[in-house]
N, C-alpha and C positions, 0 to 999 in steps of 0.2 A: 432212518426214515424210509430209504428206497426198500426196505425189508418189508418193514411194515405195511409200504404200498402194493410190496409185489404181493403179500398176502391178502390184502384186500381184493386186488382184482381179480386173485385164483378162487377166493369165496367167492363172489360174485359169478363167477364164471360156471364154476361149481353149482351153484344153486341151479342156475340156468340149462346146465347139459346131463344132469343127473336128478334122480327124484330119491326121496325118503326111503325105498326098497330098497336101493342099490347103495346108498351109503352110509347108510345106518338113519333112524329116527334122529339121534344124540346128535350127530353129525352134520344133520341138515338143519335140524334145529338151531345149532350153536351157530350155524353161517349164514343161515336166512335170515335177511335184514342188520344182522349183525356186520356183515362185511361190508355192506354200503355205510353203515354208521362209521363203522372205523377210519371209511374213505372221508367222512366226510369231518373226523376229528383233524385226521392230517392233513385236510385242506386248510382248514384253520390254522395248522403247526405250521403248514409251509407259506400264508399269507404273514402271518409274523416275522417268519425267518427273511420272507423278501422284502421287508418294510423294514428294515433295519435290528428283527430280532430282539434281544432285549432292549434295545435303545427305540423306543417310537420315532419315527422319521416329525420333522416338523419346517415347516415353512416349504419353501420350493419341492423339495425332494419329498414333502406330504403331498401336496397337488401334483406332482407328477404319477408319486404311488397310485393315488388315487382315480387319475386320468387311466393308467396302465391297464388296473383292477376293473374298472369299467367295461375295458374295451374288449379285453378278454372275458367278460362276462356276457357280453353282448354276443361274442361269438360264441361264448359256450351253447349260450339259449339257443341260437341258428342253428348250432350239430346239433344239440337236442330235438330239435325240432324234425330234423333229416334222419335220422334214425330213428325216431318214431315211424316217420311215415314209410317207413322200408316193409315195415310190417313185421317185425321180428317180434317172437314170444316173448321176449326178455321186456319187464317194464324201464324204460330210460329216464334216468336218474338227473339228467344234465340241466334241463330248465329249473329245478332245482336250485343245484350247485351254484349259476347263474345270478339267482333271486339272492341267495344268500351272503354273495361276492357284493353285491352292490347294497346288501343292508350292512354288511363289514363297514364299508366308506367312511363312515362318518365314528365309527369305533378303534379307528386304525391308533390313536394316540394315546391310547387307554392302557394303563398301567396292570401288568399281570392281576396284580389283586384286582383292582375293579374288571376287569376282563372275569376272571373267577366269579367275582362277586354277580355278573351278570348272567354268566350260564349256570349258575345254581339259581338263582331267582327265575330266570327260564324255562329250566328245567320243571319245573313247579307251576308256575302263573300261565305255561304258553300250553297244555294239556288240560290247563282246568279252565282256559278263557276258548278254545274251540269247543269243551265238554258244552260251555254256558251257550255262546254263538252256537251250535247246532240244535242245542235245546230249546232257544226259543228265538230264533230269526228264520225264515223260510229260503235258505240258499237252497242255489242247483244240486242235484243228489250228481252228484261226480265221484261218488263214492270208488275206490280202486282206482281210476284213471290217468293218466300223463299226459302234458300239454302235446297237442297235437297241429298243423298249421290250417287246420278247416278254423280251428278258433279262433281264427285270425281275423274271419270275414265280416261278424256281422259283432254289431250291441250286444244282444243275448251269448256270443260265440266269445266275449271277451271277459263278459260275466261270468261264463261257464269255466273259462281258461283261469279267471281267477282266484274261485273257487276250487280248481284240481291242484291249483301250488300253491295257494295260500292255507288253507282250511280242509280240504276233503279231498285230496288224490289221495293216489300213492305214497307222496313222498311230500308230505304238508309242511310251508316253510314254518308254520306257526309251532310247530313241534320239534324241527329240525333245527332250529337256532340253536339251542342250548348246546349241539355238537359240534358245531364252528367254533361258538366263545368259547367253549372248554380248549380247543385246539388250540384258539388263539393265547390264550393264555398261557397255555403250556408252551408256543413260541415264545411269549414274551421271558415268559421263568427262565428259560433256559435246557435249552438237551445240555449243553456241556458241561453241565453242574458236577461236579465230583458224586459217584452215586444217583444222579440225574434218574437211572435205570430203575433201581431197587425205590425208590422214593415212587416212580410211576406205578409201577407193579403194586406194590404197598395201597396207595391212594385208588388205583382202578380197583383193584380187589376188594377194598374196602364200599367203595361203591356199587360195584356189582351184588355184593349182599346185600348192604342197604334198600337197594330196589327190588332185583328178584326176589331176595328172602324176606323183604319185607309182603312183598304182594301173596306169599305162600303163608304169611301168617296173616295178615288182611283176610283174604278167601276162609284159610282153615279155620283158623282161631278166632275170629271174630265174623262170620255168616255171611259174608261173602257167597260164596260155593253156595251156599243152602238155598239164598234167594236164587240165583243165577238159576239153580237145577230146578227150583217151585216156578221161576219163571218157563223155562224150556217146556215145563212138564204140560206148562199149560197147553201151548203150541202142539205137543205129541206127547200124551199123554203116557207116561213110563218110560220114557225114552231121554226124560233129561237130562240126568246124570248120564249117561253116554255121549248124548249130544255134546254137552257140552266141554267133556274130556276130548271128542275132536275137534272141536272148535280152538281148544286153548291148544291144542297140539298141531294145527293146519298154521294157527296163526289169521292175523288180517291183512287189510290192503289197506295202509294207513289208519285209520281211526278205529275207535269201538261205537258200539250200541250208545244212543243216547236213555235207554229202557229196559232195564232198568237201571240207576246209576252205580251199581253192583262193579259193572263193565268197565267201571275206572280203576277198579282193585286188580285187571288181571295185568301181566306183563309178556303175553306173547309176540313174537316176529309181529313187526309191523302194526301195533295197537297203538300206538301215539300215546300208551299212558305214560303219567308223572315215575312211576312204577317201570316201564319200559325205558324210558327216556336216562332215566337214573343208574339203571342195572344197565344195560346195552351201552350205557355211554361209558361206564367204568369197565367193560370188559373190551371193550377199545384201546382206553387207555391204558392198563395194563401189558395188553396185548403191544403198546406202542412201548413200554420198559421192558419187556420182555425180547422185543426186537433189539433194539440197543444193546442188551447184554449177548445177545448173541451174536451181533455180527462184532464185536470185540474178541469173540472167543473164538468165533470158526468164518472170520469171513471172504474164505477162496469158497469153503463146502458153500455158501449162500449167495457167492456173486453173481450167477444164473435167477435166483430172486431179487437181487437188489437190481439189476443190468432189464427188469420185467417190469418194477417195480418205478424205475427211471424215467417211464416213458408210457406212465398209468393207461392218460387219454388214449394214446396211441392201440394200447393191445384192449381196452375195454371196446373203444369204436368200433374196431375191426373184428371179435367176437360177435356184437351187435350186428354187423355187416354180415359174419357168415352163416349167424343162425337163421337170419331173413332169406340168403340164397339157399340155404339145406332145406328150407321150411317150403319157398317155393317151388321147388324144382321135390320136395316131398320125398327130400331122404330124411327129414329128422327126426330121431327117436331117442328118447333120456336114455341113456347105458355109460355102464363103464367104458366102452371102447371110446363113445362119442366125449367123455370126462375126458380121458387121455389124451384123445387126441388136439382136444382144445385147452390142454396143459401143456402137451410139450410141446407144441409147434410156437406158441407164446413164448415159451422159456427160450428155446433155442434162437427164433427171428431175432428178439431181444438181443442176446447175447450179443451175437454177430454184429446186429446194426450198434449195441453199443461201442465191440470193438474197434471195430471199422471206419464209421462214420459219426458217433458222437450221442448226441441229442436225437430221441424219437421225432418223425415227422409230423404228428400235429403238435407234439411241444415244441417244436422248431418252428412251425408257423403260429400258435399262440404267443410265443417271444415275439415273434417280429411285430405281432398286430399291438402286442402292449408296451412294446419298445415304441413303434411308431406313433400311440398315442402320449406316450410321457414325455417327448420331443417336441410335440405342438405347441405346448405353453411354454417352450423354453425358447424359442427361436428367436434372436435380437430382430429389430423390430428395424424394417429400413427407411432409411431417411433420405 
């Protein structure tokens, strides 16, 4: 698990401090959006593994879970919030994460298969029910966006807010569900399963065809691509086929075109399609069997990622934080040098703080705030 996280946030980190020139198209491609997905399957894995794992938690220590998962959702939203407003290039992901911790709540008891059974019906119904809602409701165009604390102020500003996490930001909970339950279920199943590993790997892979090779035969084989290119053509007359090979090559900022509905067939970084949702969520998962078998087989060469990996919030915030201070003070430029350097000073801080001290410092104070609130409801009552 901690493997798995440390590579999620060196993707993320990755996309952030380097561009498509310098680390190949393949490269950037494979980790743009993809590495936040992944973070947000193992949010899932690790919200089961702390609710009792395969055992659903029930009666007292369900209300407590519940109280805990709350509290630390409320403060995730508040960092989110705070890093946004820092002003960093990087889009923040956390009000998000947030929203999706308190839609869990009420799913925490739910047995793997039904956990399954609802991130594949998600995965499908929550990208063709914003296709429908944008197609024909007149929400805020918040297209690309993340919750910000101006949207805090007014009616229109909360409207607008709801709109960038629910439906049309960045990172839309309406489309990001089906990566929690898939997590969560793979908490409920089991990592410790005999083979746990090769079973993920197997089922991610299987799914990442599913979606992306399905979307490359949707577009190829069945006219997909041909509308898409007669539409663009229209726009720039000879130019659509190209248009649109950068367009599925840049990727989006949460959603696709509702014009034509062609744009449901693609699967690029960040298109909230059924298509993306499906491929990207299976090469997560894999990527999550893939991590297990390795740190079985080499893991002193991986403790530097797993010790990165420990203390996610901790080294994601704090990138967030430095790309805001380079950006204002206008030393930041995408390169290799600036990749490296926001690679190993991560690895290394980690390490140390894990040696030494334990627990990263914001998972040390999200413990306390979700400790402190699972403790409210338990306190004997004085007479």
């Amino acid at each position: 698990m901690d493997v798995a996280r440390g590579l999620a946030v060196l993707g993320m980190i990755a996309v952030h401090t380097a561009s498509a020139e310098q680390i190949g198209e393949f490269a950037f491609f494979a980790l743009s959006g993809r590495s936040a997905i992944l973070f947000a399957v193992l949010a899932g894995v690790s919200l089961a593994l702390t609710t009792g794992g395969t055992r659903p938690p029930a009666g007292p220590g369900l209300a407590a879970a519940r109280r805990s998962i709350a509290a630390r959702a409320l403060a995730l939203f508040v960092l989110g919030l705070v890093l946004t407003q820092l002003g960093s290039p990087a889009m923040v992901i956390l009000a998000t994460y947030a929203v999706l911790f308190l839609i869990a709540l009420p799913l925490l008891r739910l047995s793997w298969q039904w956990l399954a059974a609802a991130a594949a019906v998600a995965a499908v119904a929550g990208p063709l029910l914003s296709f429908a809602i944008r197609s024909h409701v007149a929400v805020p165009d918040t297209f690309g966006e993340t919750a910000r604390f101006d949207m805090l102020t007014s009616v229109d500003g909360i409207q607008h807010l709801g709109s960038v996490i629910l439906l049309q930001g960045t990172y839309p909970v309406l489309t990001w569900v089906p990566f929690l339950l898939a997590g969560m279920a793979i908490g409920r199943w089991g990592l410790r399963r005999e083979r746990a590993g090769l079973v993920l790997v197997g089922l991610g892979s299987a799914l990442a065809v599913l979606g992306l090779g399905g979307s490359w035969v949707a577009l190829n084989l069945f006219g997909g691509k041909d509308a898409l290119v007669a539409h663009l053509d229209e726009m720039m007359p000879g130019e659509g086929a190209q248009l649109l090979a950068d367009l599925l090559r840049m990727g989006s900022f949460g959603t696709v075109g509702t014009d034509p509905w062609q744009w449901m067939l693609t699967s690029t970084p960040h298109s909230g399609t059924a298509f993306e949702v499906v491929g990207s969520g299976g090469v997560a998962v894999a990527v999550l069997g893939l991590c297990l078998l390795a740190a079985r087989v080499a893991p002193r060469i991986l403790a530097p990622l797993a010790a990165l990996g420990s203390m996610p919030l901790t080294i994601y915030a704090g990138h967030i934080v430095a790309l805001a201070l380079l950006l204002r003070i206008e030393s930041f430029t995408q390169s290799w040098a600036t990749l490296l350097w926001f690679v190993a000073v991560p690895l290394v801080f980690a390490t140390l703080w894990r040696r030494y001290l334990g627990r990263g410092p914001l998972e040390w104070a999200l413990n306390k705030i979700g400790a402190g609130a699972a403790r409210l409801g338990s306190r004997p009552a004085v007479s």
